[in-house]
C-alpha positions in Angstrom: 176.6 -2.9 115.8 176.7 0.6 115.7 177.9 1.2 119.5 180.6 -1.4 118.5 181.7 0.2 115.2 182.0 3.7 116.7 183.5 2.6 119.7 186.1 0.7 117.5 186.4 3.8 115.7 186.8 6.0 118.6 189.9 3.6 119.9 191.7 3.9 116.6 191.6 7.6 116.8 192.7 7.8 120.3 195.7 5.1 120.0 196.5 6.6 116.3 196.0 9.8 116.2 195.9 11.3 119.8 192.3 11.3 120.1 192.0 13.6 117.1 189.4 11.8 114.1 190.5 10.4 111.2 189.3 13.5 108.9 191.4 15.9 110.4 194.2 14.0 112.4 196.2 17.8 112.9 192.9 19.2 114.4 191.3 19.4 118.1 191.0 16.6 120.4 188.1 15.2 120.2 185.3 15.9 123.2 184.2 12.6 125.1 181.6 12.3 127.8 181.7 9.7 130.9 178.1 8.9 129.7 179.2 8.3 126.0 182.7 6.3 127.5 180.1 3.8 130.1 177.7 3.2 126.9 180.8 2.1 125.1 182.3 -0.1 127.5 179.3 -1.8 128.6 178.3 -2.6 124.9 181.8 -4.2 124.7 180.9 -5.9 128.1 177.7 -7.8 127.5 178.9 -8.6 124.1 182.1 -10.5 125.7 179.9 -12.1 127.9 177.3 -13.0 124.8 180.6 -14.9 123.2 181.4 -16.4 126.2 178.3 -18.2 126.4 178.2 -19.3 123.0 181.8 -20.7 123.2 180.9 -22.6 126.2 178.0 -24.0 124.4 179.7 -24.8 121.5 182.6 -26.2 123.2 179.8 -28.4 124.9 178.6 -29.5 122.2 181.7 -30.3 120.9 182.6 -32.4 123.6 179.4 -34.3 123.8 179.9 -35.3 120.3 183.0 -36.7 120.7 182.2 -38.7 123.7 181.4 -42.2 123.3 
């Protein structure tokens, strides 16, 4: 949760306030590695595809309950 929260985090800063954080929105851009960046996404990734595969479960079950 923590990858998610900060990645979240890092958006809002980037769409809102030019990349600059929260605390200081009129100060420096904030520095950003392609390592930090690929964490971030991936994180984002395989919990997409986590949801994914409990929608189509549920959606499964769903249907097999409502199936005569």
């Amino acid at each position: 949760m923590g990858t998610i929260d900060e990645t979240t985090r890092r958006r809002n800063d980037v769409v809102h306030r030019t990349d600059r954080p929260q605390t200081d929105p009129t100060g420096a851009m904030q520095e950003i590695s392609y390592v930090w960046a690929k964490q971030a996404v991936d994180t984002v990734g395989h919990v997409c595809l986590a949801l994914d595969e409990l929608v189509v479960q549920r959606m499964g079950a769903l249907k097999a309950e409502n199936d005569p």
